[in-house]
N, C-alpha and C positions, 0 to 999 in steps of 0.2 A: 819825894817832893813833900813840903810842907807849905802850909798855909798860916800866915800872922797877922791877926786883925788886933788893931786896937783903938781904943777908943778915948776921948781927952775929952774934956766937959769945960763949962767957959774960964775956970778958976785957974785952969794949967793942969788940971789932975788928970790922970790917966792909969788908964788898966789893957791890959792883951792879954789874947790868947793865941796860940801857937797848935796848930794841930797837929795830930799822928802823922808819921809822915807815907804815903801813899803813892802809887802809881796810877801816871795819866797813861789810860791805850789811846796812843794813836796810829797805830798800825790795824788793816784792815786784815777778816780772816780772809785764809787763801786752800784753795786745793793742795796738799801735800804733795798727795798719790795716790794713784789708783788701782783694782784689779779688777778687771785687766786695764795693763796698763792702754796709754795714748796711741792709736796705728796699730794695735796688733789684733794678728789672724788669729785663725784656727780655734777662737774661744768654745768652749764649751755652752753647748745654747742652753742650756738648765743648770749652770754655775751661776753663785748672787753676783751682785757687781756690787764692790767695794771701797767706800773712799775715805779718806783720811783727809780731816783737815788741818789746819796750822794752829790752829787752838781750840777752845771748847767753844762750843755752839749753844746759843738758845734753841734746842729743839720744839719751843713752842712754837718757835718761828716757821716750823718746817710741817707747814699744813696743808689741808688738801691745793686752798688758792694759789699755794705758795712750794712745791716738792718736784721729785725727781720724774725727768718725762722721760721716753727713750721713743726713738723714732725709726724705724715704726713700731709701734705701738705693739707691747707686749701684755694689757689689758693690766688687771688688777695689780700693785703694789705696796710692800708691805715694808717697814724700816724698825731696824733693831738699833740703839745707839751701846755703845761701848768705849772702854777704856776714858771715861770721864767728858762723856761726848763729846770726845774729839774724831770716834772713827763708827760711819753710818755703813751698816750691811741692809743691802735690797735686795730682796728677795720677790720673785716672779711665777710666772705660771708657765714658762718655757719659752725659749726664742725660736725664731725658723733659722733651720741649718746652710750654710752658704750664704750666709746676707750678713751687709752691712747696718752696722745701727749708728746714731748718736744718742749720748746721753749727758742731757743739760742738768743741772740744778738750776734751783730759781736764785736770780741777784739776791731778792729780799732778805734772803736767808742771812741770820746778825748771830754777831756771837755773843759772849756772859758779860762785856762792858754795859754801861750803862750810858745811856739810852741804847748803847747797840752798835758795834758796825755790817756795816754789811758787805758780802762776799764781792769780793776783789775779781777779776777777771787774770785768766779766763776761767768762764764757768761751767765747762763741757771740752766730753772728751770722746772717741770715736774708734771703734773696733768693729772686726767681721767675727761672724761665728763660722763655726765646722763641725766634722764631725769627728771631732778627736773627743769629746765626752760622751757617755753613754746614758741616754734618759731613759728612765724608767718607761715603762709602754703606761698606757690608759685604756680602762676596762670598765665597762657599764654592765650591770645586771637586767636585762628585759624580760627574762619569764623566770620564776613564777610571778603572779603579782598580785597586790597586798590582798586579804584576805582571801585566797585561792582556796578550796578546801578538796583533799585527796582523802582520798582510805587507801587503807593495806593491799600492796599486791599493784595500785593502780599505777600506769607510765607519768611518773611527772617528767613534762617536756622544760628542758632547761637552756635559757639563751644567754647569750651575751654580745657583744660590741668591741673589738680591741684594736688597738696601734700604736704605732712605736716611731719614733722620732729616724732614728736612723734602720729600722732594719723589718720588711716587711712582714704581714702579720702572719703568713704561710710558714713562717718560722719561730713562730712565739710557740711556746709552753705551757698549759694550761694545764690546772689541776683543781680540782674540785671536791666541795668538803661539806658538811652540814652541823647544825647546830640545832639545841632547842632546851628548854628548863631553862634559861639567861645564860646560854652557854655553855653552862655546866657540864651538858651532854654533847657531844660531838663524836661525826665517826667521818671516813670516808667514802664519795661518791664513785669518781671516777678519776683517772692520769694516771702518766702523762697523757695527754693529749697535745699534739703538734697539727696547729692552724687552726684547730674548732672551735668554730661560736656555738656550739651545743649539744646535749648528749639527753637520753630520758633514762630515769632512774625510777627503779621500782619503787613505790612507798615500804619502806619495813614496817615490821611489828610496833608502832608504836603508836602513842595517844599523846599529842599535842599540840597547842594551838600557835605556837611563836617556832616555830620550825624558818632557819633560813637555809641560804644557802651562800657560799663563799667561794667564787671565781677566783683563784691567783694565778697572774699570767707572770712569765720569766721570759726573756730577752736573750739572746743568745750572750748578749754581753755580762751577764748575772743580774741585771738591772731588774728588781719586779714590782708590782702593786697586784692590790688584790679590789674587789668590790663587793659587797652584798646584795642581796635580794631582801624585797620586803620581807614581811611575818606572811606564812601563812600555816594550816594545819594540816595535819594525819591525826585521823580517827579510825577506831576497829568498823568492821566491816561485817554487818547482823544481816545481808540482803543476799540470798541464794540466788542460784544462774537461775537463767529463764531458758524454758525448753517450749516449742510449739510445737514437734511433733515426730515422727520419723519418718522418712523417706525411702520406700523400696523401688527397686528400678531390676528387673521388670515386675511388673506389679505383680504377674502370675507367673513365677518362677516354676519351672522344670529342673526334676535331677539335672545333673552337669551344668547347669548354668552358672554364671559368675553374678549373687544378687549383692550389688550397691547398695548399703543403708546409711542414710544422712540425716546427722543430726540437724532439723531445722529449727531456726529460728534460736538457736544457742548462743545465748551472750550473757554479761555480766558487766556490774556496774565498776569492778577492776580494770574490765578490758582484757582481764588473761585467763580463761579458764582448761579447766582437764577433762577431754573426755574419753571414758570408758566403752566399750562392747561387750555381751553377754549375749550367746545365742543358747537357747536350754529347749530339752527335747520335750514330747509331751508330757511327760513325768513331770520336768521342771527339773531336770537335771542336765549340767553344764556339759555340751557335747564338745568333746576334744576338739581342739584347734578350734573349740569356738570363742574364742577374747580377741581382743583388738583395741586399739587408740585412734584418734584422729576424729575428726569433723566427718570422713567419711569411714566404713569398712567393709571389704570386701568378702563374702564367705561362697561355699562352693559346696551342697547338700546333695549328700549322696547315696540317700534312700527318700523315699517321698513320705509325709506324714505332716503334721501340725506343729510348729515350733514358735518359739515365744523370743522375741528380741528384745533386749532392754537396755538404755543407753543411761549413765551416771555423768552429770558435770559439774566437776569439784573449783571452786575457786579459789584465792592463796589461803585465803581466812578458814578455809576447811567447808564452810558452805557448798550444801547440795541439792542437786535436781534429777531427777530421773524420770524418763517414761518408757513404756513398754507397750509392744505391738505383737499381734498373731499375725501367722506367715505358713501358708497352704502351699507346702510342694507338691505335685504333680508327678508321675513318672513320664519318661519321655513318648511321646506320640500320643496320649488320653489326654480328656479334656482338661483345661487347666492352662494348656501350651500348643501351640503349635509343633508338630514332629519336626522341627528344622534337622534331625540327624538323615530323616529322610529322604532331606534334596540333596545332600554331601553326592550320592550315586551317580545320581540324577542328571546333576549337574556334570560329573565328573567323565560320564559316557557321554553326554555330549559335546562337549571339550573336547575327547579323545575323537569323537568320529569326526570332529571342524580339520582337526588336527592331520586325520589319513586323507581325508581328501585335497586338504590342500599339498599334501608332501606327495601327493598325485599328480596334482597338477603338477608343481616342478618338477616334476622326474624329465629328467632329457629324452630325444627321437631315440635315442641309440639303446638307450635302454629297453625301450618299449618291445615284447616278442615280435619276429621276422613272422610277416604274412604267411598263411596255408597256401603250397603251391599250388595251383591249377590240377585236376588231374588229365592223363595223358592224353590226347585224341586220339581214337580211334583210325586204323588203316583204311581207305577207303577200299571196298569189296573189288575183287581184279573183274573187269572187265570180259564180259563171255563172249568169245569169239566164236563167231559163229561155225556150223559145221559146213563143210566142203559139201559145192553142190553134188549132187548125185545125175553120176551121166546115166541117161536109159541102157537097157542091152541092148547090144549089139542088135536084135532084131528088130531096134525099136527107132534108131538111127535114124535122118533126115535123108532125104531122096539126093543121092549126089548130083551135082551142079554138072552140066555138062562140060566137056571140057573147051578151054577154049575162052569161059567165061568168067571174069572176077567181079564179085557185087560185095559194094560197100556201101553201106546203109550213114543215113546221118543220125543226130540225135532223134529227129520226129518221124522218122524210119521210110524218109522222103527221100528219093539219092542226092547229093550232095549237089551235083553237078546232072544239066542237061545239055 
């Protein structure tokens, strides 16, 4: 198209002009296409969403009053223009998986004519997500925190926070790393780790003040991010353990006794220290099987005399402490101790005597000895029969009864009968 002005003055004269010849827009712009397209599932909820329009756009047009919603609302958004602003990529902070969205542009939105048209309907298009994409998890650093300050040897406790769009956080991957000099320097903490928000790592040998630390968490799908922790320091370690004393248990040991000695009051500003045992005779020399480790140690003195216990506690930095005590054994039954070998007997015959009388009592009847029989009774003495009267002689005989007469006497020698 061209344009021809011309111009004629009262005399008849005249002059034009004919301009370049030019196009008029009057077609308005319009939605080309979209990704994802119009109706469809299964979108990836952390894929941009992308459109194409029908011509070039004024992207000054496309401002906060006037840009791309989605609904619901998927929070902050961001727009790249490309291919001669005809095609706008949005990019997002992640969608929720199984849900429907829409997503409008604004009318206002004009393209490179002049004064502008503006966008044509329709202006919005409408998809579901799923979970056929895999988003990366999200990971916060909580411990250490900024300006923290550790020394050598001591547990730095280390946290974190994670989750993951599709795939619980009992299955994420975590590995953990350190830095410090502007990076420069870095080594490894600890991983893999599978589902842990935290682990504590020794402080190492070093001195410095911007020490972080680097969480990267992996997704079973390969998906990962990582997070840091503020600055904090590792410094060397000039403060020896603290010892307040040692502990003997019994206080007045005897030969054979098993004496407990404990280190009290042993700690360190690392939180991990070492501790030694030395039991030495009264010379001051190391009596066999006398060393030992631990917070406590056991020994077991088997001559009596005076002996010297000395305890050392070393912390990572090589700092140390030590203190020493005298220790009076006793032999067993003199003063010093009570004879407990004593009652071992003592005790043990009485046990033993509880023990026969009651296996006394249960013994059954039958077993018990058969009674002492009676002894025999005596015959009772035979009976002495008297001896046979003695008749007088003959010259001494009773005057015979006349004859003729018979006399019978009764019992009272009265006749029986009158």
């Amino acid at each position: 198209m061209t344009l021809n002005a011309t111009v004629m003055d009262d005399g008849g004269l005249q002059d034009w002009f004919v301009t370049p010849a030019f196009a008029l827009d009057c077609t308005p712009p319009a939605i080309a296409s979209t990704t994802p397209i119009d109706d469809a599932s299964g979108v990836s909820p952390v894929d941009p969403v992308v459109i194409t329009f029908s011509e070039a756009m004024n992207n000054a047009t496309l401002a906060p009053t006037c840009g791309i919603t989605f609904n619901p609302s998927v929070g902050p958004v961001t727009y790249l223009w490309s291919n001669g602003n005809t095609t706008l990529t949005v990019t997002h902070n992640g969608m929720a998986v199984n849900t429907g969205y829409v997503v409008s542009v604004c009318a206002g939105i004009r393209d490179t004519s002049d004064p502008g048209l503006t966008l044509a309907p329709p202006d919005s298009f409408n998809f579901t997500t799923g979970v056929v994409g895999n988003s990366p998890p999200q990971v916060s650093v909580t411990a250490p925190t900024l300006g923290a300050s550790f020394v050598r040897g001591q547990g730095i406790p280390i946290a974190w926070t994670m989750s993951d769009l599709e795939s619980p956080a009992a299955s994420l991957t975590v590995y953990v790393n350190y830095s410090y000099n502007g990076s420069a320097s870095t080594g490894a903490v600890s991983g893999p780790l599978t589902g842990a928000t935290g682990t504590t790592w020794t402080a190492p040998a070093i001195t410095a003040g911007d020490v972080t630390v680097r969480v990267t968490v992996l997704d079973p799908g390969g998906a990962s991010a990582f997070a840091d922790s503020p600055e904090f320091s590792i410094s060397p370690d000039v403060v020896p353990p603290t010892i307040s004393g040692i502990g003997i248990t019994p206080a007045s040991p005897v030969v054979g006794d098993g004496v407990t000695f404990t280190c009290e009051g042993c700690t360190d500003n690392s939180g991990t220290i070492t501790i030694q045992w030395r039991v030495l005779d009264s010379s001051g020399n190391l009596i066999p099987s006398g060393t030992g480790s631990g917070a406590s140690f056991v020994f077991f003195f088997t001559t009596p005399g005076t002996y010297t216990v000395n305890v050392t506690a070393t912390d990572p930095s090589g700092n140390r402490a030590w203190e020493e005590r005298t220790v009076t054994v006793s032999a067993g039954g003199q003063s010093g101790g009570f004879p407990w070998w004593a009652v071992v007997p003592v005790v043990a015959g009485v046990l033993l005597l509880l023990f026969l009388l009651w296996r006394r009592k249960k013994e059954p009847a039958e077993e018990a000895p058969p009674p002492e029989a009676p002894p025999p009774e005596e015959a009772p003495a035979p009976e002495e029969i008297p001896a046979p009267e003695e008749f007088p002689p003959p010259s001494e005989a009773p005057p015979e009864e006349p004859p003729g007469e018979t006399r019978v006497e009764g019992l009272s020698g009265e006749p029986p009968f009158s």
